[in-house]
C-alpha positions in Angstrom: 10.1 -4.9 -18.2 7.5 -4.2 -15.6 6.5 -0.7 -14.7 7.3 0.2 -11.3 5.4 3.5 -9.5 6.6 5.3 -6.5 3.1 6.8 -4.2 4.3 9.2 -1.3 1.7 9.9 0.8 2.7 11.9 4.4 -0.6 10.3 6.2 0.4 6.9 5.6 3.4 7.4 8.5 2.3 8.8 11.9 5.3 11.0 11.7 4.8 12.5 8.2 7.9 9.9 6.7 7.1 9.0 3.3 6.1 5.7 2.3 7.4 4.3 -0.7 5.4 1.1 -1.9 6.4 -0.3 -5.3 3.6 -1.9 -7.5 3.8 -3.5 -10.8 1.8 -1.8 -13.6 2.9 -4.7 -15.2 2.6 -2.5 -18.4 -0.9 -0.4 -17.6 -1.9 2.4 -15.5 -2.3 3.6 -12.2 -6.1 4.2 -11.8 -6.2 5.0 -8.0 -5.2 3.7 -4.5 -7.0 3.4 -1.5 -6.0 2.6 2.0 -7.8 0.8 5.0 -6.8 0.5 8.4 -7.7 -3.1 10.2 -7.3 -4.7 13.5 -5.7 -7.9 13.6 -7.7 -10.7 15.3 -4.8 -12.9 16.1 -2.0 -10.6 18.1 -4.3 -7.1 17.9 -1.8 -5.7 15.8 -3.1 -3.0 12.9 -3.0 -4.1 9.5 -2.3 -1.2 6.4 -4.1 -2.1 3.5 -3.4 -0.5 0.4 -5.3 -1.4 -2.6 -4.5 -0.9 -6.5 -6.6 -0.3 -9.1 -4.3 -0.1 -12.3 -5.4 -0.2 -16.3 -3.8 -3.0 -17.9 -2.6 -2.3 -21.3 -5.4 -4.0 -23.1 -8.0 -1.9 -21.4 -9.3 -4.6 -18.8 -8.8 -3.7 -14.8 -6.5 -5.5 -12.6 -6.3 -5.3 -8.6 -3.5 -5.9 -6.6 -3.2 -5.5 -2.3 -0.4 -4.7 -0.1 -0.6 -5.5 3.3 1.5 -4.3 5.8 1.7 -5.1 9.9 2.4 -1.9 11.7 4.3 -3.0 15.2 4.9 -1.0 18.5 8.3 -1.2 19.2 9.4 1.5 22.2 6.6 4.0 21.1 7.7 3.7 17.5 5.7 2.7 14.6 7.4 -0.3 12.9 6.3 -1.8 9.8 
């Protein structure tokens, strides 16, 4: 069964919401995460990237990426 980890993280929302991103350990560790911010050649929308750096049960390292396009709707923040 995979192992599935909840980060909160208030800066990750403009209004302080938390964001909930699920990542598979698939079996390891969470090492750290880190988060970018990018611009979106295409439509100029802002891109979140989160990156993962997890532990894997046999000791090797394994990176996975999330990314997530954050959308003006009204003044709101969509993503």
């Amino acid at each position: 069964m995979p192992s599935i980890v909840q980060l909160h993280n208030n800066a990750m929302h403009p209004r302080g919401f938390n964001d909930e991103i699920p990542v598979d350990l698939e079996g390891g560790r969470l090492i750290d995460m880190t988060q970018e911010e990018e611009v979106d050649s295409a439509d100029g929308a802002r891109v979140s990237i989160m990156t993962y750096r997890i532990e894997t049960p046999d000791g090797s390292e394994l990176t996975k990426t999330v990314r997530r396009k954050l959308f003006q709707i009204n003044g709101d923040l969509i993503h």
